[in-house]
N, C-alpha and C positions, 0 to 999 in steps of 0.2 A: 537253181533259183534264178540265176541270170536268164535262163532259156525261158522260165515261166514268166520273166516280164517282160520281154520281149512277146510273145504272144499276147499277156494281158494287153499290153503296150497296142497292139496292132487290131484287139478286138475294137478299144475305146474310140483307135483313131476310125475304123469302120462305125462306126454305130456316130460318130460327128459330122464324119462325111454323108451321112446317110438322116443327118438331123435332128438325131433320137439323141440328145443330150442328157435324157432321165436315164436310158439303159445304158450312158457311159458314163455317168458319177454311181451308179447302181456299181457297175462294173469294179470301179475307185475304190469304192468302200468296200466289195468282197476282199479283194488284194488287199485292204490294208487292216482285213478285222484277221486274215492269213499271218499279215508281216507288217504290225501294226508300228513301226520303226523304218519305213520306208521313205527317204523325206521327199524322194521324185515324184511317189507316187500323189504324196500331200502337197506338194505343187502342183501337179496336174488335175488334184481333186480342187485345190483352189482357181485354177485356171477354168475349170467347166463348171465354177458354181458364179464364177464372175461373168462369163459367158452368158448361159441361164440369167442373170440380173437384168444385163444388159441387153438380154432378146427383148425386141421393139413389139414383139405379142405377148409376153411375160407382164405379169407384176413383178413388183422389185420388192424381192424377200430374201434373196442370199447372199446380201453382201455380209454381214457376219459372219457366214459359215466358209466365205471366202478367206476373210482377212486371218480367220481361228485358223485353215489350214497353210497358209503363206507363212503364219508365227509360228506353225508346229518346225515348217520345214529350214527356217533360218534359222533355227537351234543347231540344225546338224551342217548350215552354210553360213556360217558367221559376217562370213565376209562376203557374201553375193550380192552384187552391187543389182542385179537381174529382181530378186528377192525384195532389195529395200523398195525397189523400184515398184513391184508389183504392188505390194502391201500399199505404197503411196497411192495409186491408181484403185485400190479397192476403197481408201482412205477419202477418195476425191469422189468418187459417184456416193459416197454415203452419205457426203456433203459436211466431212468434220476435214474442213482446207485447214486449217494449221499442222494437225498430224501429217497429212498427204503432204504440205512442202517441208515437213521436216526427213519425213522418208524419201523425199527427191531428193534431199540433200547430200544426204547419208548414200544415197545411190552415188552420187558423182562425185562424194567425198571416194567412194572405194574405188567408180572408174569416174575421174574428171573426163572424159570422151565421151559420154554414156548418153547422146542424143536425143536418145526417146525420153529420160530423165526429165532433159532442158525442156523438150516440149511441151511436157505434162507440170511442170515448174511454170510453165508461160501459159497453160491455161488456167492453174489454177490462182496465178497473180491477177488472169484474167477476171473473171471472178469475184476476187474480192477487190476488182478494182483500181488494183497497183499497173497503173498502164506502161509505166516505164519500164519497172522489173518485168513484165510479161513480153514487152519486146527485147529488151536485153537476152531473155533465155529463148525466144523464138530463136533469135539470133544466131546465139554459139548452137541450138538444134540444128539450123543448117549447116554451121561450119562444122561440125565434128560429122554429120554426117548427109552432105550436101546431093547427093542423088534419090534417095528416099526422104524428101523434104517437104512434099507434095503439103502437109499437114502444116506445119511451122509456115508457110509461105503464107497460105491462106488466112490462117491467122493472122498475120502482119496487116494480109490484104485487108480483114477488116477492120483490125485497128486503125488502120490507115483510111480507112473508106470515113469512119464514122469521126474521125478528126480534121478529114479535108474541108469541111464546110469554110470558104473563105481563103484555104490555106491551096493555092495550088502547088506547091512542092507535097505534099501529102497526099495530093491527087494521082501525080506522076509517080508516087511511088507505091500509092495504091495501084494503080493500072498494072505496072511493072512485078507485084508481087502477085499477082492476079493471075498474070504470063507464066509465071513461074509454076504455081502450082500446077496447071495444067502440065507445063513439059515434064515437070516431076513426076506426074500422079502415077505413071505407069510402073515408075519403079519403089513406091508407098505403097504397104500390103494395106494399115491401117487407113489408109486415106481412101485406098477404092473399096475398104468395106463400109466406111464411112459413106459415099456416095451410092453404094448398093442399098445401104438400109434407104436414103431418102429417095433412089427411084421406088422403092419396096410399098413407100406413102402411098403412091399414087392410088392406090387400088380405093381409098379411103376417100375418092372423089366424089362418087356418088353418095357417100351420107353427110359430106359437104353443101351438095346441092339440094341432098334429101332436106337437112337442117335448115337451107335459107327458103323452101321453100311452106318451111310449117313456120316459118317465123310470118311467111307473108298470109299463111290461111289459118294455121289452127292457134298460131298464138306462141307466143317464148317460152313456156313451159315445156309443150313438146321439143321443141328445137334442144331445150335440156338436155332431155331425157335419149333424144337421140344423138347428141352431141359426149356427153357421158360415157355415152356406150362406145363410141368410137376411142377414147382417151384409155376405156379397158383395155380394148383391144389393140391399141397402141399408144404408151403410155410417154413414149418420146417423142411424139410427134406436134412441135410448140405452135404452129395455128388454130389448134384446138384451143388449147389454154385463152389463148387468146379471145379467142372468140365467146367462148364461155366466161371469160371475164368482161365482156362487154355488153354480156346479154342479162348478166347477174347486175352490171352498176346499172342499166337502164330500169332494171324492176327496183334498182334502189338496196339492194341486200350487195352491201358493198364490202362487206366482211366476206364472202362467198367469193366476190370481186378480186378481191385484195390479193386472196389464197391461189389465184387462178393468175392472177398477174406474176404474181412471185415464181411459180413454178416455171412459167415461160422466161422470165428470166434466169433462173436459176439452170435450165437444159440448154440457153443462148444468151450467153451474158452479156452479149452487143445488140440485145434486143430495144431500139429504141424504139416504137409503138409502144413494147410491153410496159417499159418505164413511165414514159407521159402520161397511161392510161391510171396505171399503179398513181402515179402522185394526183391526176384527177378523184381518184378513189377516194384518197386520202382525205384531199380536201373536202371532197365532198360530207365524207363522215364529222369535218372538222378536228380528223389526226393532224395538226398542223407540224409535229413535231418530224414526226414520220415524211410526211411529204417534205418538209426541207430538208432529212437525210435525203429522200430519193434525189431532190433537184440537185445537191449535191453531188450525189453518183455521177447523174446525167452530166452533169457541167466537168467533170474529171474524163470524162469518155469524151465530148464536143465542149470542152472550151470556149471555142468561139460562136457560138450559138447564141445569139443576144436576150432571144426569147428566153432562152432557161433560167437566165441573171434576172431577169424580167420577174417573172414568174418567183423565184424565190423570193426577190425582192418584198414581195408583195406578201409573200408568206410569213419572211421574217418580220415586217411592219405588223400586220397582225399580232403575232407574238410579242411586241415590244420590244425587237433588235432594230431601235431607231437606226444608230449606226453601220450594221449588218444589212438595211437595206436600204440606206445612201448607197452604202458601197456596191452593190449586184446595178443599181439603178446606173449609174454613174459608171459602170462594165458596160452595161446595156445599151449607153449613150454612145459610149467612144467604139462600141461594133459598128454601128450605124448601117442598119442594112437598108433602108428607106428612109427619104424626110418623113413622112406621112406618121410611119411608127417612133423613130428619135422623136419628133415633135410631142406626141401623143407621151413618150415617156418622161422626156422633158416637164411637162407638163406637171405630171403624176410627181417628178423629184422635187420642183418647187413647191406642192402645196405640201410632201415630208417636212421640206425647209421651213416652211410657213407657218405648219402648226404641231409638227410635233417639237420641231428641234428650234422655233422662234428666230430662225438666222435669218431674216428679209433680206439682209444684200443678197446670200444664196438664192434666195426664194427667187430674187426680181432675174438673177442671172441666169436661171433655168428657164424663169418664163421668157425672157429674153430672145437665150437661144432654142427655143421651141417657135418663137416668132419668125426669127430669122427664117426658119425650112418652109415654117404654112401661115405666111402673113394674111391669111384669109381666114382663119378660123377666130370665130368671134369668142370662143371658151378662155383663148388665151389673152385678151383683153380685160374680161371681167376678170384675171387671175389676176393678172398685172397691177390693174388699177388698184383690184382689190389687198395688193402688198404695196403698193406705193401707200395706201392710205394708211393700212394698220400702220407702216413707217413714218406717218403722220409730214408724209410730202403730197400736198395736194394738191401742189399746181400738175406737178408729173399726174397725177392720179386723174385729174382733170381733163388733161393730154391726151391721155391712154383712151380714156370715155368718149372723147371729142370724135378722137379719130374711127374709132368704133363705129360711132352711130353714122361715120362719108360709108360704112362701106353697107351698114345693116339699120335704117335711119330708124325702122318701126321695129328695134331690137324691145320689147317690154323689160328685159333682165337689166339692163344696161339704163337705161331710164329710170328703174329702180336701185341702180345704182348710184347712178348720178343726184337722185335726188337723196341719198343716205351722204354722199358728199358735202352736196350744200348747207343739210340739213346739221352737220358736223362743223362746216364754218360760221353757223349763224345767219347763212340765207333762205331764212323762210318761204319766202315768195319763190323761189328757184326750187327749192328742194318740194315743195306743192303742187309746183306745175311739170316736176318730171315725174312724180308719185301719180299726176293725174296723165299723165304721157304713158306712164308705163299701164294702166289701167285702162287706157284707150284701148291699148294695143294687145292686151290680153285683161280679157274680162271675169277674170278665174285669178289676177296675181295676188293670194291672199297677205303676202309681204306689205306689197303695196296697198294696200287696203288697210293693213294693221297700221304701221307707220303713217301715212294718212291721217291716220285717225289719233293716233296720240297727238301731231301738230295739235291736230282742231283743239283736242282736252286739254294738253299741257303748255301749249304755247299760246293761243289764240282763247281759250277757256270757251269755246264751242260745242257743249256737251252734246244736245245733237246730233251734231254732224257727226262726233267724234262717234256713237252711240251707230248709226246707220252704217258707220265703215266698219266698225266692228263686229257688225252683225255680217257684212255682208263677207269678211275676213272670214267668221265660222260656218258659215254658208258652203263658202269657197273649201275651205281646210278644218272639219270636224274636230281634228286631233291635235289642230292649233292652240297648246296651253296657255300660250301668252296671248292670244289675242280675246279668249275666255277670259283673263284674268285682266284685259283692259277693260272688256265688257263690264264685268263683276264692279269696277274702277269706276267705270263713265255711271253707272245705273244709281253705287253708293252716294255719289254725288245728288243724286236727285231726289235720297232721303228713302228709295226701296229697298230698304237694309236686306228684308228677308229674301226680295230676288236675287241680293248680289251678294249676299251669302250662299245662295245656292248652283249663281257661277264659279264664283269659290270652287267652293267643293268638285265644281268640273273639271276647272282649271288644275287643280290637285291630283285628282283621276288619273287627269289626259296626260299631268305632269311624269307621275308614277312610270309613264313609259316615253313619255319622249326629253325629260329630264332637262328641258328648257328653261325651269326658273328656279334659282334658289327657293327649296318647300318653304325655308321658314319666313321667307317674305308674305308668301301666301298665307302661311300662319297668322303673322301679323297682324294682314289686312283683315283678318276674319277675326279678330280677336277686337281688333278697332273698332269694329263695327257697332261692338254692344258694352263699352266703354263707357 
């Protein structure tokens, strides 16, 4: 019996060496329908159906019939720390990472040395994003077993690559793990197979070029279709995904997108392209949920990345986590990778301050410090002013405007600011003549135009005039409810109920979507009418 697996033994390994991996599980299962208690052989039948999975011209269809013969075979090796180990690794390409680290576990629980364990513990923390415990276990994978390390280095390397942003001790010691793998690699069996499969890619060039070339003449459809075909025939190769997830968000079928982004992460878990594009996806479908998991991810892998804090930020405000994004904005502030950008975010944190969460001191101290980096930008003026005022300080607000118009004099926004100032202290004539300043200076300011024209009706009882600016207000801004519903306003005065009943009903309309005036005012007014 022993002579005949020994022979079985030597055919399987000829027929591997030789490529033919069907006629050496073929082979597997003669031997075990003979000596169907064999648990060697049910290890090595699981070892060339993991193989088979993992061939980069295969579809992946055996990791089941992998992990069913690893379990046959630790029935009869209880204790093989080789076994739990494998089973883990069948565990981990099948993509259920909890079993896979509880079977590294169980491997190192039986040999605490067991290297290959740590390693495959450190990709799969990888993975799910645990970046400390995946370098802890790179770690002791070099220390227990420091010459065949080629794999655990590089890992490190890129952990470390994708966390240097800002940090140069992460830099240097990316560089330095980087060294390392290389002096290693020669004595890593798994790491120069690793590196044989991605020279193996190359051949897959020309239907790279083929695919950019029908995106430039027949269209993204084809590029599909020829891009697809290459993912068949090499199903681990993540610049496809990639790429097919970017040619699915531009037609807009962003589910297709999503599906393509995930896989490229999922074969390179430090894929950051893959991530930005995945949470652009997101947003774009309006998954907002989703997308702040991913930005999340991202910000676990690069921390200090200001953009990513940015970007959630912005996500979580949408959702309604007032709080949750102060906080990323206020991350984003203290990275400070340029004035230009801090300024711009600064910015964006004050008007959160301003109007969701009503804190004006905050408000004014963001705009503040967003002045300080780009005192030239006139956006941050109108913010300014426009928090000093809501905070009902209108000399400062005044101030703010002043200084505004030395640097930008025929600003029209700022003009229309200033006269909603005066207009607020009771200086008519001031607040008239910068409404007519701002009107000068852009002849389209429907703001300006509305406001205007209430003086004239409400203050001055000008019905005319008020009646001419309000026209020329919807002239300006069709969609403008409030200034239809001053129209409707200035005309009832002049005894045309039925016409200004029928701006009513505009101003109602228009209201319905840009939700500018309390409806039951408008109610009201329409109900006045015929009182």
């Amino acid at each position: 019996m022993k002579n005949d697996t020994q022979i079985l033994e030597k055919k399987i390994k000829k027929e591997i060496k030789t490529g033919n991996v069907k006629s050496a599980i073929e082979l597997c299962q003669a031997g075990l329908h003979k000596d169907p208690t064999n648990a060697d052989l049910h290890l090595r039948l699981g070892d060339l159906y993991l193989a088979w999975h993992l061939d980069i011209y295969s579809s992946c269809q055996y990791i089941d019939e992998a992990i069913t013969e690893y379990q046959i075979a630790l029935e009869s090796y209880i204790d093989s720390a080789e076994i739990y180990y494998k089973i883990g690794k069948a565990q981990f390409f099948k993509g259920d990472l909890d079993k896979a680290i509880n079977y590294f576990n169980n491997a190192v629980k039986k040999d605490p040395k067991y290297a290959k364990a740590y390693y495959m513990l450190a990709e799969t923390y990888t993975k799910k994003a645990h970046f400390q415990d995946a370098e802890l276990n790179a770690k002791l994978a070099i220390k227990y077993n420091p010459l065949a390390s080629s794999s655990a280095h590089y890992l490190l390397h890129n952990l470390y690559q994708v966390s240097s942003f800002r940090v140069l001790k992460n830099k240097i010691k990316s560089f330095y793990e980087y060294i390392m793998a290389a002096l290693t690699l020669p004595f890593d069996i798994e790491a120069i197979k690793r590196v044989k499969d991605s020279l193996a890619y190359m051949k897959f060039l020309p239907m790279f070029v083929k695919g950019f070339i029908q995106i430039q003449t027949k269209g993204l459809e084809q590029a599909i279709t020829t891009y697809n075909e290459a993912v068949d025939k090499a199903p681990g190769f993540v610049p496809l995904y990639c790429l097919l997830g970017d040619i699915y968000s531009s037609l807009g079928q962003f589910e297709n997108a999503i599906t393509e982004y995930k896989m490229a992460i999922w074969l390179d878990s430090l894929n950051i392209p893959a991530y930005r594009h995945l949470c652009k996806a997101y947003e774009d479908m309006g998954d907002y949920d989703n997308a702040a998991e991913t930005y999340e991810k991202l910000i676990k892998i690069m921390p200090n990345m200001p953009e990513f804090h940015s970007n959630l930020a912005n996500i979580l405000y949408v959702k309604g986590d007032i709080d949750g994004a102060i906080s990323h904005f206020q991350t984003a502030v203290t990275l400070n990778p340029n004035k230009e950008w801090t300024s711009v975010v600064n910015q964006t944190l004050g008007f959160v301050f301003q109007e969701a969460k009503e804190d004006l001191n905050a408000a004014i101290t963001s705009y503040q410090s967003a002045y300080l980096m780009t005192p030239e930008d006139i956006d941050i003026y109108v913010n300014l002013g426009s928090a000093f005022y809501d905070k009902e300080d209108y000399d400062n607000a005044l101030a703010v405007y002043r200084n505004a118009l030395d640097l930008d004099p025929k600003n029209a926004k700022i003009h229309c600011n200033l006269g909603f100032l005066y207009w607020g202290k009771g200086d008519t004539d001031e607040a008239m003549r910068e409404y007519k300043y701002a009107i000068e200076y852009d002849n389209n300011y429907s703001i300006a135009y509305n406001n205007l024209g209430v003086i004239y009706l409400d203050d001055l009882g000008k019905v005319q005039e008020a009646m001419e600016m309000f026209e020329k207000a919807v002239e300006c801004n069709p969609n403008y409810a409030l200034a239809h519903f001053n129209l409707a306003r200035s005309i009832a005065i002049t005894g045309d109920k039925i016409q200004a009943a029928k701006l009513y009903q505009v101003a109602q309309d228009v209201n319905n979507i840009t939700n500018e005036i309390d409806p039951q005012d408008i109610i009201d007014k329409i109900n006045a009418l015929f009182d």
